[in-house]
KOLROSE-293074 format. One record per residue (C-alpha): residue in three letters; x, y, z. Coordinates in nm, 2 decimals. Each point is the difference from the previous one (the first is absolute). Layout:
BEGIN
{r ala, {X, Y, Z}}
...
REM end
This chain:
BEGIN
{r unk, {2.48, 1.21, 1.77}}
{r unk, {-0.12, 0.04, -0.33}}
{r unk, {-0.31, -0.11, -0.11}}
{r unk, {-0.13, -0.29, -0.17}}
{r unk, {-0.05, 0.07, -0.39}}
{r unk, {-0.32, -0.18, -0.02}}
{r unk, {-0.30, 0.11, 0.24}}
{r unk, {-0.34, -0.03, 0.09}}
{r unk, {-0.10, 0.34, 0.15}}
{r unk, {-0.35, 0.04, 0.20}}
{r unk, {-0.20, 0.32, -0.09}}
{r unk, {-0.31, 0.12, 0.12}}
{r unk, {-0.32, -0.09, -0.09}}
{r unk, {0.03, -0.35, -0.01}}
{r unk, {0.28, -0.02, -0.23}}
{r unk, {0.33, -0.14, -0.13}}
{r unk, {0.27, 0.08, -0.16}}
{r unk, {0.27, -0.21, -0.19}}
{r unk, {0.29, 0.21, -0.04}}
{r unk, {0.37, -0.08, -0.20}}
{r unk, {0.26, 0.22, 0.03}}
{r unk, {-0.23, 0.26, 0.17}}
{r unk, {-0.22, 0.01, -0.30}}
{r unk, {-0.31, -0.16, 0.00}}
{r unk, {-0.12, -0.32, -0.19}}
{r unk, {-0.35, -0.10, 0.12}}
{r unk, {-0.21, 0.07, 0.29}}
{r unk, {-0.26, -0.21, 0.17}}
{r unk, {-0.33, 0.16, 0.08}}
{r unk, {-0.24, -0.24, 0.30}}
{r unk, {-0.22, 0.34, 0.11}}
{r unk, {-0.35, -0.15, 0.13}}
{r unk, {-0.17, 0.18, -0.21}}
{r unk, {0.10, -0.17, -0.28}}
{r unk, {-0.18, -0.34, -0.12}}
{r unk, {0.35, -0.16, 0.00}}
{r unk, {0.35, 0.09, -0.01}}
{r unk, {0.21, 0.04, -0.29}}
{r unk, {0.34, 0.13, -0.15}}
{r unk, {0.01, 0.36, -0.12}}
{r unk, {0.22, 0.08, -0.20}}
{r unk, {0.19, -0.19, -0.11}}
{r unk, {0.32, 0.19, -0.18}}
{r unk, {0.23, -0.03, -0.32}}
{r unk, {0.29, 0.09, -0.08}}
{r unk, {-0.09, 0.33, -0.10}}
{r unk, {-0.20, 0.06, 0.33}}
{r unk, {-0.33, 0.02, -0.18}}
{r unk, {-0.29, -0.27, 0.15}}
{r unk, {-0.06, -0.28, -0.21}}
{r unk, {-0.31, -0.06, 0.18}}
{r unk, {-0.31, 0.22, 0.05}}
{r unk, {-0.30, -0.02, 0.21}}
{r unk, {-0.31, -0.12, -0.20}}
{r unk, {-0.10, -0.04, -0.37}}
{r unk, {0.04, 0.26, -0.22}}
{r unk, {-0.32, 0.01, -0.13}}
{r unk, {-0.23, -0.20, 0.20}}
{r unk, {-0.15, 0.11, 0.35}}
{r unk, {-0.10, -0.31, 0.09}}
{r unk, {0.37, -0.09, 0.03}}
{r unk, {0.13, 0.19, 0.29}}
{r unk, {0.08, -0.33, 0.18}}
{r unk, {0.25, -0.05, -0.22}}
{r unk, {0.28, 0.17, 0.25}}
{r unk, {0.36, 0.00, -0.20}}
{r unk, {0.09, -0.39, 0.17}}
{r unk, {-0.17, -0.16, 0.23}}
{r unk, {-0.13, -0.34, 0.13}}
{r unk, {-0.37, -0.11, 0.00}}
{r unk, {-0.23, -0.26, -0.14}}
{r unk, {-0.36, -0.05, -0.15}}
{r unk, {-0.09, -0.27, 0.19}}
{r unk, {0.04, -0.09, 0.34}}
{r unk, {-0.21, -0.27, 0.08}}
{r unk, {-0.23, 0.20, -0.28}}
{r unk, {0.04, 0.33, 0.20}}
{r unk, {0.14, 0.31, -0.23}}
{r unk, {0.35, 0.15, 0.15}}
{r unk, {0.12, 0.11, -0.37}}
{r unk, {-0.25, 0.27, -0.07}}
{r unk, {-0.14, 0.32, 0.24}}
{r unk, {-0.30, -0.12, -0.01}}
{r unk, {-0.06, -0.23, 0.30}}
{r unk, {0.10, 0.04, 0.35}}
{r unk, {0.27, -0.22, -0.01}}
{r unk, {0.34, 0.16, 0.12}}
{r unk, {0.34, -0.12, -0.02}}
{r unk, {0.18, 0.21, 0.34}}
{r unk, {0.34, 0.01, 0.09}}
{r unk, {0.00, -0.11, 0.38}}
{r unk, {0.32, 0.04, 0.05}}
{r unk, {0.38, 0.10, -0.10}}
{r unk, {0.22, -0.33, 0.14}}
{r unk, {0.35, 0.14, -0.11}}
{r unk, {0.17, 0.26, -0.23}}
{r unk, {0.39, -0.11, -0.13}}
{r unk, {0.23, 0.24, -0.15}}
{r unk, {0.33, -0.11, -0.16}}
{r unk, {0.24, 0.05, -0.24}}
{r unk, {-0.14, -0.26, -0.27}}
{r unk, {-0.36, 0.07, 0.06}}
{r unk, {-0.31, 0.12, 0.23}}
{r unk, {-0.29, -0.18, 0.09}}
{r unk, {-0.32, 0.03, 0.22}}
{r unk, {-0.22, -0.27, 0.13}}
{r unk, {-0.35, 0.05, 0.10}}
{r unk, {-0.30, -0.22, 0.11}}
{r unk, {-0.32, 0.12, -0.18}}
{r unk, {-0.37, -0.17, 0.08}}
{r unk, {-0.26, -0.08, -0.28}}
{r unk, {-0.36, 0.10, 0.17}}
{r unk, {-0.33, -0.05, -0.14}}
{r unk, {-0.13, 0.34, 0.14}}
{r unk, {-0.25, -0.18, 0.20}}
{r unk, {0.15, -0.25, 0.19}}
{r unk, {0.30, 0.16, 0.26}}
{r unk, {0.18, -0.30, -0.05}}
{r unk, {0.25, -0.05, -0.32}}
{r unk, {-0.03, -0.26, -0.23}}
{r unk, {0.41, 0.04, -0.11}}
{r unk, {0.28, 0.08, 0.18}}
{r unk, {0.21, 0.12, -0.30}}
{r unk, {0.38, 0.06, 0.10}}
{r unk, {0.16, 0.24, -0.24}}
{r unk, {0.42, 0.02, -0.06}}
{r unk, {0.09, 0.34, -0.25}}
{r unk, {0.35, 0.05, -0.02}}
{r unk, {0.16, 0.26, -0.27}}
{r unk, {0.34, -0.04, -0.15}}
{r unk, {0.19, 0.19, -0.32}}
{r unk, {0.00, -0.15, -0.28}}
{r unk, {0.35, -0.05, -0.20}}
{r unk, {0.16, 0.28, -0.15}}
{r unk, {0.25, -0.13, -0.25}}
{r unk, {-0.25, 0.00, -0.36}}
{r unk, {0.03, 0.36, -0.10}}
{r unk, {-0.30, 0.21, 0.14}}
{r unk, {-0.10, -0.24, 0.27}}
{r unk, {0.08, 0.22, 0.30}}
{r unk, {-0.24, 0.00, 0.22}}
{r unk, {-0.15, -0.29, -0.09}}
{r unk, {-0.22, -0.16, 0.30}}
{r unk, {-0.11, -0.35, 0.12}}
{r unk, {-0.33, -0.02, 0.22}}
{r unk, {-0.02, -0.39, 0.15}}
{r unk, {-0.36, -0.08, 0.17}}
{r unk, {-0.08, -0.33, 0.17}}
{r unk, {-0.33, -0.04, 0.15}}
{r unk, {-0.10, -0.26, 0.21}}
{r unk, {-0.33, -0.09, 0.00}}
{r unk, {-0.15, -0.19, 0.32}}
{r unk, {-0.38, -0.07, 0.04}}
{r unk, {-0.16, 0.05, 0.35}}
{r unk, {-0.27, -0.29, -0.06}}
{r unk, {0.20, -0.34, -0.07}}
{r unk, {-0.05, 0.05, -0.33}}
{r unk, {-0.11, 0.29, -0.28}}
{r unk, {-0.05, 0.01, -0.34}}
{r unk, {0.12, 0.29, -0.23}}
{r unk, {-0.25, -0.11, -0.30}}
{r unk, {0.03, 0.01, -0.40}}
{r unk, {0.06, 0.39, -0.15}}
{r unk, {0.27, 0.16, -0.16}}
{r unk, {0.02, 0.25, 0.28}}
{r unk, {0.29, -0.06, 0.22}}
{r unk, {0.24, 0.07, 0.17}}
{r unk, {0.27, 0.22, -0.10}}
{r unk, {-0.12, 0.25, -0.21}}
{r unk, {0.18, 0.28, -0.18}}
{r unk, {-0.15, 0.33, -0.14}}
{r unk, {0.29, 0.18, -0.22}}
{r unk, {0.03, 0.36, -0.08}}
{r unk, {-0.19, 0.11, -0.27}}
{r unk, {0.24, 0.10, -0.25}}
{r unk, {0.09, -0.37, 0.01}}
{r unk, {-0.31, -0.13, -0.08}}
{r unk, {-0.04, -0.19, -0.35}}
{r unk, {-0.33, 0.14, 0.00}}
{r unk, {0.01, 0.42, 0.13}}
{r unk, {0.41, 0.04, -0.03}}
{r unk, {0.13, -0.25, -0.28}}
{r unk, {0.15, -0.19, 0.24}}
{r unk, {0.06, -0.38, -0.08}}
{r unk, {-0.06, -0.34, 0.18}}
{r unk, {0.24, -0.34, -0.04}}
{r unk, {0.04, -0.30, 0.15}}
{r unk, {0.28, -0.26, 0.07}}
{r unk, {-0.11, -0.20, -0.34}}
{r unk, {0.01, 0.28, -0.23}}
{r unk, {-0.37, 0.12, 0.02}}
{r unk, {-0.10, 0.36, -0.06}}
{r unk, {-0.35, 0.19, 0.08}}
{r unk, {-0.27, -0.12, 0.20}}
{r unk, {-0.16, -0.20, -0.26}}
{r unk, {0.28, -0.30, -0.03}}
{r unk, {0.10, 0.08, 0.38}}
{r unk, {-0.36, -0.01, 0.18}}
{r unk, {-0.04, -0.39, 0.20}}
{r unk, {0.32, -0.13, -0.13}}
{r unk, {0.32, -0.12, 0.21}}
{r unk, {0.31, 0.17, 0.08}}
{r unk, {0.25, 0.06, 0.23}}
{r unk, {0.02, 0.36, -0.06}}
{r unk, {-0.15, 0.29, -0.10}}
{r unk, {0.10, 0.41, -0.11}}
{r unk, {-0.20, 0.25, -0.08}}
{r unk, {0.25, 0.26, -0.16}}
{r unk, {-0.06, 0.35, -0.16}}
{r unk, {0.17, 0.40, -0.06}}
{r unk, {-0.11, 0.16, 0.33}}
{r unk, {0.14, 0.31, -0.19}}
{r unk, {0.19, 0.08, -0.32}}
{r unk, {0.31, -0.27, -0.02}}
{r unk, {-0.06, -0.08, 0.35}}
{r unk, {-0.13, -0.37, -0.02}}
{r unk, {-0.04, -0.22, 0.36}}
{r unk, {-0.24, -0.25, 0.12}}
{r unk, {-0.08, -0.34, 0.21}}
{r unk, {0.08, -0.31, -0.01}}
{r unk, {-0.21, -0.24, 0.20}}
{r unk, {0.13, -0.35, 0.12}}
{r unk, {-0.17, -0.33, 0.12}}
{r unk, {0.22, -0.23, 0.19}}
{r unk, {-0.04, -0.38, -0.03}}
{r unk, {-0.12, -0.05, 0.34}}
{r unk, {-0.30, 0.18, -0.10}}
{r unk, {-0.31, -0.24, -0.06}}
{r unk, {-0.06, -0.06, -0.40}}
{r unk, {0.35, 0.13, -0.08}}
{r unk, {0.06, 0.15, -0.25}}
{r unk, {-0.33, 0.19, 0.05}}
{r unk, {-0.26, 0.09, -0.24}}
{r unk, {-0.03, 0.38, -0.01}}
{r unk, {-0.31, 0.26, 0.03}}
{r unk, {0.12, 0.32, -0.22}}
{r unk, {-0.13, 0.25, -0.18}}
{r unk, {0.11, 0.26, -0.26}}
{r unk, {-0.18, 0.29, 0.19}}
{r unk, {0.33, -0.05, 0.27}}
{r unk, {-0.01, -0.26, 0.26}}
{r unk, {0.12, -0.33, 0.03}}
{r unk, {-0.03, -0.34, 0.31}}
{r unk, {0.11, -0.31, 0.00}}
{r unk, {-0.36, -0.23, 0.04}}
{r unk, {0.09, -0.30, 0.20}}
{r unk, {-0.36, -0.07, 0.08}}
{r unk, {-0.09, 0.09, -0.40}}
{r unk, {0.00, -0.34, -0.05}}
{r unk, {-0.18, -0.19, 0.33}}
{r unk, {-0.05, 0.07, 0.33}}
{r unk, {0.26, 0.03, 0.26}}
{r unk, {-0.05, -0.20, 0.37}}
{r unk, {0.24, 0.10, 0.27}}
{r unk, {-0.05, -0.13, 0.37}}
{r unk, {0.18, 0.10, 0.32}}
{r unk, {0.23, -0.32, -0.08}}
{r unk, {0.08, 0.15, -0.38}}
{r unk, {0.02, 0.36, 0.00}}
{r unk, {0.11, 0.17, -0.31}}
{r unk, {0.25, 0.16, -0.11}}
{r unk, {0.07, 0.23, -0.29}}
{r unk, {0.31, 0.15, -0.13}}
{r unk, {0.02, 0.26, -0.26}}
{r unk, {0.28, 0.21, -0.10}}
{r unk, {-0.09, 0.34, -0.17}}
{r unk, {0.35, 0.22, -0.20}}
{r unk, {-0.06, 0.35, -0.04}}
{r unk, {0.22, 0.04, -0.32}}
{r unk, {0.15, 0.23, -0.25}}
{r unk, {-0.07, -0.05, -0.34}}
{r unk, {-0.19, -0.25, -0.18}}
{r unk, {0.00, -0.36, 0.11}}
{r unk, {0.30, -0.17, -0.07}}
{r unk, {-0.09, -0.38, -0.03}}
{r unk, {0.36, -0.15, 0.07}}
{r unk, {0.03, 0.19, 0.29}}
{r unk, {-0.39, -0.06, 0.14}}
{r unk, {0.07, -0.37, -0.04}}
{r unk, {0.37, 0.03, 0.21}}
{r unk, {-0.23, 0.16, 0.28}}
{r unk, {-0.22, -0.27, -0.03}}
{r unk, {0.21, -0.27, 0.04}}
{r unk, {0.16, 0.20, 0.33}}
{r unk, {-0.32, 0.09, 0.11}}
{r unk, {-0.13, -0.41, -0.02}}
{r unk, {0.34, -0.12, 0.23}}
{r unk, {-0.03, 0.27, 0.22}}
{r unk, {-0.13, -0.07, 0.33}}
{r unk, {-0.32, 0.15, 0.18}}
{r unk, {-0.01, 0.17, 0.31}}
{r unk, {-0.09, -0.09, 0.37}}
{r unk, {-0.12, 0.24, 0.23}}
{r unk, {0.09, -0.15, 0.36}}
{r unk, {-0.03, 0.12, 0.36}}
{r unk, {0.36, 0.20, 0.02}}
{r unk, {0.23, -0.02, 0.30}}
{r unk, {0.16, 0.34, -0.02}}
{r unk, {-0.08, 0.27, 0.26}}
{r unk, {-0.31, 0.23, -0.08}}
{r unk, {-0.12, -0.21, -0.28}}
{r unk, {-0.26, -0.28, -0.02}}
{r unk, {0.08, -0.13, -0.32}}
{r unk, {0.22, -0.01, -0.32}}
{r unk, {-0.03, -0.09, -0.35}}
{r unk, {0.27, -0.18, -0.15}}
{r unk, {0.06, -0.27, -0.30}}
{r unk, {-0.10, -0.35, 0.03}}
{r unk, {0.29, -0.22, 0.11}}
{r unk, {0.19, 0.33, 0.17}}
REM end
């Protein structure tokens, strides 16, 4: 039988990997002695990381770990920074699906204080990897990473508080920086650089630059409409990262009732951002539906992940 073309494969040390074609995409990374997981890399076309771990010129910025989840304030308690003793762990794996259109992992990670044993969110995470089209010229390759978190407090309720500091964020590479590598930055509504970007609305986001001589690739970042404060207002910065800020303009209150749930869509691309073809993937990405991750009645597995409605 041959195998699937898309796959998550398990690797030691507490890792991941998302794998098309026998090639590798992305890989996960939940080690414990990290502060929280992340994704790293995550690959172009070209097979060069358009991530990196950390800022490229500030120390104090080693949280920032390629892409990863997290947030300023938990009930006022710090899980974005390294600077507190609040952890994000993964708990578990619940199921790893290969297939021929796509890969995907689902994991249940637990938000601690570092003081308390007891979590204060249950956060359940759905990854799944899938190639991109390959009909422009110079798109093969290309690579979709889908994340949907779940967010469920342990108290009855819990508030994520004001900051632009959450919850996907994404380091890029540094040759694609505006800043260190002459990358650039745009937005759905035609807005370039930090400066016209920083707190404003949109449904999505690139950061696009030459990761070497005529070899130009980058990220496009997409909110879905289900998201709270859609289209949301955006935390970026020319020095190379970019997050959507849901709670950048109030608080956010969840309750065991109201969980939430956020959907992003990240497209490892080749060239620059093409804005036609950014807006067709938004429009699919908005009708698609999310994922469920169910108890699975299959010998030797507990559970599945499949589409809503399927």
């Amino acid at each position: 039988m041959a195998l699937p073309r898309c796959q998550v494969v398990p690797l030691p040390d507490h890792q991941a990997a998302f794998q098309i074609d026998g090639a590798e995409r992305a890989r996960w990374h939940f080690g414990p002695q990290y502060p929280r997981p992340f994704f790293y890399p995550l690959l172009g076309p070209s097979r060069v990381p358009l991530t990196r771990l950390g800022h490229p010129g500030a120390p104090d910025h080693d949280h920032h770990r390629s892409i990863w989840f997290a947030h300023h304030k938990v009930l006022g308690i710090d899980f974005w920074s390294d600077r507190t003793t609040a952890r994000i762990e993964q708990k578990q794996w619940l199921a790893y699906e290969d297939g021929e259109a796509e890969a995907a992992l689902a994991a249940a990670l637990e938000w601690r204080d570092g003081h308390d044993p007891r979590s204060l969110v249950e956060q359940e995470l759905v990854a799944a990897v899938r190639p991109g089209e390959s009909l422009p010229p110079g798109t093969k390759g290309e690579t979709f990473l889908e994340l949907q978190a779940t967010f469920r407090p342990t108290p009855e309720s819990l508030e994520f508080g004001q900051t632009n500091f959450g919850f996907l964020a994404v380091r890029v590479a540094k040759a694609i920086s505006a800043h260190f590598g002459g990358g650039q930055l745009r937005n759905s509504e035609g807005q370039r650089g930090e400066k016209d970007i920083f707190g404003r609305p949109a449904r999505w986001m690139d950061y696009s630059g030459e990761l070497a001589p005529g070899v130009t690739e980058g990220i496009a970042y997409f909110d879905h409409p289900q998201n709270p404060g859609y289209p949301s207002s955006w935390h970026v910065r020319d020095d190379g990262w970019m997050a959507a800020s849901p709670c950048l303009r109030g608080p956010l209150e969840i309750s065991q009732a109201k969980p939430l749930v956020l959907r992003y869509l990240l497209f490892a691309h080749g060239g620059a951002v093409d804005a036609s073809r950014a807006e067709k993937i938004s429009k699919a990405f908005a009708g698609s539906p999310g994922y469920v991750v169910a108890k699975s009645t299959a010998p030797h597995r507990q559970f599945r992940i499949a589409r809503a409605g399927a």
